[in-house]
C-alpha positions in Angstrom: 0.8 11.5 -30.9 3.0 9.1 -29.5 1.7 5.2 -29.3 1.2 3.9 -25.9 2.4 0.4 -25.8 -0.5 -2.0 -23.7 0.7 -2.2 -20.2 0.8 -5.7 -18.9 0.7 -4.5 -14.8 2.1 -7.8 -12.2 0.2 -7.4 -9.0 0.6 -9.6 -6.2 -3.3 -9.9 -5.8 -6.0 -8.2 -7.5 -8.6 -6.4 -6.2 -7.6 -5.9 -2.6 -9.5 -3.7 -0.6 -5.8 -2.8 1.7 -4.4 -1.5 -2.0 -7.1 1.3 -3.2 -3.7 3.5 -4.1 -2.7 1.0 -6.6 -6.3 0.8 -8.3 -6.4 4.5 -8.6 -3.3 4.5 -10.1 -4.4 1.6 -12.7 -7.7 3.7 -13.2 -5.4 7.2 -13.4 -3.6 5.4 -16.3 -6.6 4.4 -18.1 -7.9 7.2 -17.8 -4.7 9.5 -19.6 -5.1 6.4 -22.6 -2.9 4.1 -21.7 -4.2 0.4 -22.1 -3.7 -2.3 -19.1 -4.1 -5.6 -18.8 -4.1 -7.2 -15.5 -1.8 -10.5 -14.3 -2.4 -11.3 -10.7 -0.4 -14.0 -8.5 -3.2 -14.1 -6.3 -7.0 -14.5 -6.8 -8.8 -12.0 -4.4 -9.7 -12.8 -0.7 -11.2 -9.9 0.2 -15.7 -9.9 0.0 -16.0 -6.7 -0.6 -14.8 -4.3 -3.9 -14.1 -0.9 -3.5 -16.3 1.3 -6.4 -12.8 2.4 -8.4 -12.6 -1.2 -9.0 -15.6 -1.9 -10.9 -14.3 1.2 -13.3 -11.4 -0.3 -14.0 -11.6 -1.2 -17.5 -8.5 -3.6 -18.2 -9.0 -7.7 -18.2 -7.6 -9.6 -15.2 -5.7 -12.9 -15.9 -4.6 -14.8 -13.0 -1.5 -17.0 -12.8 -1.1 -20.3 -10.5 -0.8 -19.0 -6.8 0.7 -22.4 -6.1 2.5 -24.3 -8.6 1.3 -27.9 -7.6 -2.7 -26.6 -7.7 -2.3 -26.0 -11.5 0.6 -28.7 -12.4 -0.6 -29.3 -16.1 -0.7 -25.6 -17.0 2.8 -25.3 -15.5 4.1 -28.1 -17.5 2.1 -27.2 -20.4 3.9 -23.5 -20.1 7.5 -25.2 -19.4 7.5 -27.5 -22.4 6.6 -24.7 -24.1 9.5 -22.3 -23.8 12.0 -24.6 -22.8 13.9 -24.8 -26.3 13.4 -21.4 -26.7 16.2 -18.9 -26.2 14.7 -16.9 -23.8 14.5 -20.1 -21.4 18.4 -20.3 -21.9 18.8 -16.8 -20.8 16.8 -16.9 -17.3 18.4 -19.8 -16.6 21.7 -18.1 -15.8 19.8 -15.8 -13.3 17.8 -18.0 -12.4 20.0 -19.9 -10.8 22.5 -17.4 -9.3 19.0 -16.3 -7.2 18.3 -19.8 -6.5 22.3 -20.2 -4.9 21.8 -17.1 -2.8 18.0 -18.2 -1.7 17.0 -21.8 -1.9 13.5 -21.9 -1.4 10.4 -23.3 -2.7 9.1 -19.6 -3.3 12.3 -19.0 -6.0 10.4 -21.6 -8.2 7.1 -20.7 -8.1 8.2 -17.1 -9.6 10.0 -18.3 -12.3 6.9 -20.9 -13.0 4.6 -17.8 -12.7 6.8 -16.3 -15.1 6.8 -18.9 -17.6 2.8 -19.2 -17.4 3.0 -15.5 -18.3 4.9 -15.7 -20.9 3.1 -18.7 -22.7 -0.4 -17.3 -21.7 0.9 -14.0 -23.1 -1.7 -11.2 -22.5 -3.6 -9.6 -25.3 -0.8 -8.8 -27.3 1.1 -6.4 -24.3 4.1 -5.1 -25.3 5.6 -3.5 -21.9 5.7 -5.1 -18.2 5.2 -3.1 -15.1 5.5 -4.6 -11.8 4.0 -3.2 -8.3 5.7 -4.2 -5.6 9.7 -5.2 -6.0 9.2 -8.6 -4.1 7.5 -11.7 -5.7 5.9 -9.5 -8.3 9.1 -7.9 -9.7 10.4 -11.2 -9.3 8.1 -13.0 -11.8 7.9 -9.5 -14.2 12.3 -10.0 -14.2 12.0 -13.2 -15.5 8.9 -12.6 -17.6 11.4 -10.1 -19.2 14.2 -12.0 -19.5 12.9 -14.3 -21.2 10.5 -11.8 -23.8 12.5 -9.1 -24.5 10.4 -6.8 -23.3 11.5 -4.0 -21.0 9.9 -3.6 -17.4 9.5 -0.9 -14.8 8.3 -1.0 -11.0 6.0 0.5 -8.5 8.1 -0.6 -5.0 6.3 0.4 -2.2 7.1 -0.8 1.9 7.0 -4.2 2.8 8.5 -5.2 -0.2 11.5 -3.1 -0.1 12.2 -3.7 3.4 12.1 -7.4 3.9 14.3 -8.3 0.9 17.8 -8.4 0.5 20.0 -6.2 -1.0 21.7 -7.9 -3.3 17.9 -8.9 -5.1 17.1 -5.4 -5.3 20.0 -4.0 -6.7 19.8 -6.8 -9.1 16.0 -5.7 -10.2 17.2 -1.7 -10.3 19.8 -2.6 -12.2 17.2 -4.3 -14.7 14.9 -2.7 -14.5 14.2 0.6 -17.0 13.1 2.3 -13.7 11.9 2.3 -10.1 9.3 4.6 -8.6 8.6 4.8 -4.8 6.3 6.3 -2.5 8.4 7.4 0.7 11.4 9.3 1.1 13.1 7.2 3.1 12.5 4.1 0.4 13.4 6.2 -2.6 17.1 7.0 -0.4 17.4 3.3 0.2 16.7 1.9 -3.1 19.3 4.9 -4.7 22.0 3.7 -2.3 21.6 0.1 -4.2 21.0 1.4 -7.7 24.3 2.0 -10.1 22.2 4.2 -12.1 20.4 7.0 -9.2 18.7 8.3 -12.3 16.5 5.9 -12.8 14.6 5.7 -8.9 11.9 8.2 -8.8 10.3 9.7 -5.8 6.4 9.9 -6.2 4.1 9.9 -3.4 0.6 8.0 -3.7 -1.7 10.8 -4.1 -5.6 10.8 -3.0 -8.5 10.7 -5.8 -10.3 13.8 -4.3 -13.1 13.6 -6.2 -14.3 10.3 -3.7 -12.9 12.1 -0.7 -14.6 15.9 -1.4 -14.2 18.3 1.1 -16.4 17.6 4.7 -19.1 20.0 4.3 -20.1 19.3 8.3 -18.2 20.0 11.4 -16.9 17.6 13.9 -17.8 17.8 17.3 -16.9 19.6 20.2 -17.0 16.5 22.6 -14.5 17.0 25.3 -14.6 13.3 27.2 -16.5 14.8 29.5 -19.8 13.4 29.1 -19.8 9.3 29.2 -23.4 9.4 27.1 -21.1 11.2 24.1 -18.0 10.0 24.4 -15.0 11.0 21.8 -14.9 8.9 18.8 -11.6 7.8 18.0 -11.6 5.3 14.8 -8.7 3.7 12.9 -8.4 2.1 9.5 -5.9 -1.0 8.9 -5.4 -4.3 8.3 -5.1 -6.3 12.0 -1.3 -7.0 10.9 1.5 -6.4 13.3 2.9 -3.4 11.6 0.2 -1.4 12.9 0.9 -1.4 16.1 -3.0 -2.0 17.5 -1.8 -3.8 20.3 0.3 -0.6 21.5 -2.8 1.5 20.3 -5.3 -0.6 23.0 -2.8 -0.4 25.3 -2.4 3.6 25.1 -6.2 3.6 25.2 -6.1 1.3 28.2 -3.8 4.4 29.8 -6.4 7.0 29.5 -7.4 8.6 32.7 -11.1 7.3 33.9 -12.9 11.1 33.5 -11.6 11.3 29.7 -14.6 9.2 28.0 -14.2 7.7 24.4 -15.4 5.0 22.2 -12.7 3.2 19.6 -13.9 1.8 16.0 -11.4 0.0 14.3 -12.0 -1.1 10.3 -9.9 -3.8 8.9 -9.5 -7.5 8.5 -6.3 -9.4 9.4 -4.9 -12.3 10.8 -4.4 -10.7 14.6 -8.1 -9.5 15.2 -8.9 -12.3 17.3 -5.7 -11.9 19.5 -6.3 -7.8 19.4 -10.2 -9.1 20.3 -8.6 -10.9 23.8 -5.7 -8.1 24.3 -8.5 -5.3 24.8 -10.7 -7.9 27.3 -7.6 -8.1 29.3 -7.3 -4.6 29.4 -10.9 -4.3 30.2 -11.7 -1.9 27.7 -13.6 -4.3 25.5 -16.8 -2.8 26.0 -15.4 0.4 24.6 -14.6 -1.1 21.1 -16.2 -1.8 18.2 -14.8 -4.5 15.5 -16.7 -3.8 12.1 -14.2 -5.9 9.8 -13.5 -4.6 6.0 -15.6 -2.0 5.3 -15.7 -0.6 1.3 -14.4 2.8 0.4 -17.8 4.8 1.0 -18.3 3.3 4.7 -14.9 4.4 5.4 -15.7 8.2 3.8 -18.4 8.1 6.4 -16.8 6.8 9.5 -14.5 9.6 9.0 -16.8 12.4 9.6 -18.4 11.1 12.0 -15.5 10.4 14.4 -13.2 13.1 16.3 -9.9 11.2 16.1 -8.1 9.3 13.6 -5.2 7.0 15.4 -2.5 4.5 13.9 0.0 3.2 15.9 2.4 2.3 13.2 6.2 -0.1 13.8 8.7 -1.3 11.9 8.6 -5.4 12.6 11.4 -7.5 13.7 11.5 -8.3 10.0 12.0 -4.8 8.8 8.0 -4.9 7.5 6.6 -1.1 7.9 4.4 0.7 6.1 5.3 3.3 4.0 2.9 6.3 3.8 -0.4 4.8 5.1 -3.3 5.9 2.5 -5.7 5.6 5.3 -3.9 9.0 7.2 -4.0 10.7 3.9 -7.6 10.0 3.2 -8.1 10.9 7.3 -6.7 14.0 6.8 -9.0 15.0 3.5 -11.8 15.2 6.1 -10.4 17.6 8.6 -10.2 14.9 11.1 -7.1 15.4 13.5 -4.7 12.5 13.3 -1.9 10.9 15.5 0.7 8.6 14.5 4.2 7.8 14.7 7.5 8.6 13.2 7.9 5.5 10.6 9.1 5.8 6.8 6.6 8.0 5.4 4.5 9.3 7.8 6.3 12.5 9.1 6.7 13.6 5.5 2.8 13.7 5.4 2.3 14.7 9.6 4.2 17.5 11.2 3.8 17.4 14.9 1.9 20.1 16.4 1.1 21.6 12.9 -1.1 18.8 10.8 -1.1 16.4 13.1 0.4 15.0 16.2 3.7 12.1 15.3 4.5 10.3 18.8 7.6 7.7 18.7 6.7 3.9 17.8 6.8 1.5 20.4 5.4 3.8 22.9 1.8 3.5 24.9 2.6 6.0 27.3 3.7 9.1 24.7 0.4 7.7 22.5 -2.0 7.6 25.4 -0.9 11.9 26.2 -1.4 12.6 22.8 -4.8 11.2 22.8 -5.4 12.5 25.6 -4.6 16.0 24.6 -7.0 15.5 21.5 -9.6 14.4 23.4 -10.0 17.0 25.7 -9.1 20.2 23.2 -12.0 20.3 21.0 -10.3 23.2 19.7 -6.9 21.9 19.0 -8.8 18.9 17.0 -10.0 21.7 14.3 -6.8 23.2 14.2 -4.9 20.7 12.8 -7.3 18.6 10.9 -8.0 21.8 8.9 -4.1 22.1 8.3 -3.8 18.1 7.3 -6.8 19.1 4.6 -5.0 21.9 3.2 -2.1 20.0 3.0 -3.5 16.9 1.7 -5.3 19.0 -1.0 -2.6 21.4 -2.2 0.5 18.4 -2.0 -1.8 15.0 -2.6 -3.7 15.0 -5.3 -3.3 12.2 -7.2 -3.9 13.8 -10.5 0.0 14.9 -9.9 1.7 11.3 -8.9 -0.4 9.9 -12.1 1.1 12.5 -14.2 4.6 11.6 -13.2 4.0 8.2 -13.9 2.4 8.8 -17.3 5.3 11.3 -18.0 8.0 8.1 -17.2 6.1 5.9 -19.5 5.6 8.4 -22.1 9.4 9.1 -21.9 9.9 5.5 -22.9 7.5 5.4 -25.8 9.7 8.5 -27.1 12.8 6.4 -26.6 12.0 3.2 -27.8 11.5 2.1 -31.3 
C-alpha cells in the first residue's frame, strides 16, 4: 500500500453553494483515503450549505482575504520566513509577476502565501490548487517557498481571464493540470512545454443525490394559462449567464404559448434582471427564489418541464465551462436548452440530448423554447437521452478515479 501524503487543497472560498463539483470532488478523495485539509482565501458568503458539505471530513483554515484586516498575522508570517531561503527564492518570481502586473492583488497572494506557509496545516506534505487564478497563485508561492510540489484543478473563469504568460508559468510549475472542458484542456496544452502533464477530466455528477426521476413530467402544451409550462433555471445572477438574453427570449414568446419561469441563484445582477423583466412586462410570470440548497434544487427539477441557460462568453473572456447545473438537469430527464460555449456542446447535442442555440441570440432561444413548450413529446425524447448520457459518461465515481490515479502516480514517484 502506497502512503498518501495529506493534501493541503487552496480554494478560493469555502463552502460555496455555486461550487458543489469541487466538494464532491474533496468528499470523492476522502472517501478513496486520501487525507485533506482545507486553506480558503475567502470565508463563505453564502447562508445556506449544501448536505456533501457537512460530510466533508477535512479541517478548514482560512487565510487573510485582505491583507490590511489581519496586518499583525501578516507581519507576524513575514518576519517569519523572511531570512529563510525559501523567501529568497519567491522573491525572484515574485517580482518578475509583479513587473508584468502591478497590482495590489499580486501582494496579497504572495502574503496569503506566506500566512500559509508559517500557519502550515497539520503537517500536509502536498499542495493542490483549484482554480489556476489567485488560488494557484498563492499555492506557487506557497511551493516555492516549501519545497513541496503542487498540482491544479483549473476550471473557466480562471483560465480565461488570465494571461498567458501566468499560466504557462504555473503549467510549467506545476506537477500537473487537470481541466474540465475540452476547449480549456486545448488551451492550457498550447501554453504548456510539457502537453503531458494537462489532463482532460470532466466534473462528473454524484448520482447517488441525483437518482433516477421515478415520476413523469407533464404533458402541458402552453395551451392552458391555469397550467402553464414550467421552465426553471439554476445560476448565479452573474453576466455570463446570459439571463438578461434568457428574459428577453421569453419576452419573444407568442401570447397563446403559456409558461411560468423559476430562476434559483444569488448574484450581484438580480436586482437589475428583477427591473429588465418589468420592462418587458413579463414580471408577473417570474419567480425569484434566491440560493436554494442541493435538495430544493433536486426537487425543482421534477417538477418543471424545461431547463434553460443562456450562457456567453463576457467581454472579459469570463464563461463557464461545463455548467454542473445542465448535468444535474439532465439526471432528471428534464429537456434542456443552452448554447454553444466551452463545454456545453460536449455534454448537449442539438436535437439528440438537448437543444444548443448560439449565444447572444433572443430570437434563436425564444424558437427553441418555443418548440419545447408546445411538444410535450419532444420534451421526453431528449431528456431521456441527456439521462442516459449523463449516467453512462458522468458519473463522478470515474473523474474521481482519474484524479486519485494522478495523485497516486506521484506517491509512486516521489520518495
Amino acid at each position: 500500500m502506497l502512503p498518501k501524503p495529506k493534501i493541503a487543497v487552496v480554494l478560493k472560498g469555502y463552502p460555496r453553494l455555486s461550487e458543489t463539483f469541487i466538494a464532491q470532488e474533496l468528499l470523492g478523495l476522502e472517501r478513496a483515503g486520501h487525507e485533506l485539509v482545507l486553506v480558503a482565501l475567502r470565508r463563505p458568503t453564502d447562508r445556506k450549505r449544501h448536505p456533501v458539505h457537512d460530510e466533508i471530513r477535512a479541517a478548514v483554515h482560512y487565510l487573510p482575504e485582505y491583507l490590511h484586516e489581519e496586518p499583525w498575522r501578516v507581519l507576524r508570517a513575514l518576519m517569519k520566513t523572511v531570512r529563510k531561503p525559501g523567501f529568497r527564492r519567491v522573491l525572484g518570481p515574485f517580482l518578475r509577476d509583479l513587473a508584468r502586473d502591478v497590482s495590489r492583488n499580486r501582494f496579497r497572494r504572495l502574503g496569503q502565501a506566506l500566512v500559509l506557509v508559517t500557519e502550515w496545516p497539520e503537517d500536509a506534505a502536498w499542495l493542490h490548487a483549484h482554480f489556476i487564478h489567485t488560488p494557484a497563485s498563492v499555492t506557487d508561492y506557497a511551493s516555492i517557498i516549501t519545497g513541496i510540489p503542487w498540482t491544479c484543478s483549473a476550471h473557466a473563469k480562471d483560465i480565461w481571464t488570465s494571461e498567458d504568460w501566468e499560466l504557462s508559468g504555473k503549467l510549467d510549475r506545476a506537477r500537473w493540470t487537470v481541466t474540465c472542458t475540452r476547449s480549456g484542456y486545448e488551451h492550457l496544452r498550447d501554453l504548456s512545454k510539457d502537453q503531458t502533464r494537462v489532463h482532460l477530466s470532466y466534473h462528473g455528477l454524484d448520482l447517488d443525490r441525483f437518482p433516477p426521476f421515478v415520476g413523469e413530467h407533464t404533458r402541458r402544451d402552453g395551451s392552458d394559462p391555469d397550467d402553464p409550462v414550467r421552465i426553471v433555471s439554476v445560476g448565479r445572477a452573474v453576466p455570463k449567464k446570459g439571463y438578461d438574453v434568457l428574459l428577453k427570449a421569453l419576452a419573444l414568446l407568442p401570447a397563446d404559448a403559456h409558461w411560468r419561469f423559476e430562476h434559483i441563484g444569488a448574484g450581484e445582477l438580480t436586482g437589475g434582471l428583477q427591473a429588465l423583466a418589468a420592462k418587458l412586462g413579463i414580471e408577473d410570470r417570474i419567480r425569484w427564489h434566491g440560493a436554494l440548497d442541493q435538495k430544493d434544487v433536486l426537487d425543482r427539477y421534477r417538477e418543471a418541464d424545461i431547463f434553460a441557460l443562456a450562457c456567453r462568453v463576457t467581454a472579459n473572456g469570463d464563461r463557464d465551462g461545463l455548467p454542473n447545473v445542465l448535468v444535474e438537469a439532465s439526471s432528471q430527464r428534464l429537456a434542456c436548452i443552452s448554447t454553444a460555449v466551452s463545454g456545453i456542446p460536449e455534454l448537449l447535442e442539438d436535437g439528440e440530448n438537448g437543444l444548443v442555440v448560439p449565444p447572444e441570440s433572443p430570437e434563436p432561444l425564444a424558437a427553441a423554447l418555443e418548440r419545447l413548450i408546445r411538444d410535450p413529446e419532444l420534451r421526453r425524447r431528449l431528456g431521456a437521452a441527456g439521462e442516459r448520457r449523463v449516467r453512462n459518461e458522468f458519473d463522478h465515481h470515474s473523474s474521481v478515479g482519474q484524479l486519485v490515479g494522478l495523485f497516486e502516480s506521484e506517491w509512486r514517484r516521489s520518495p
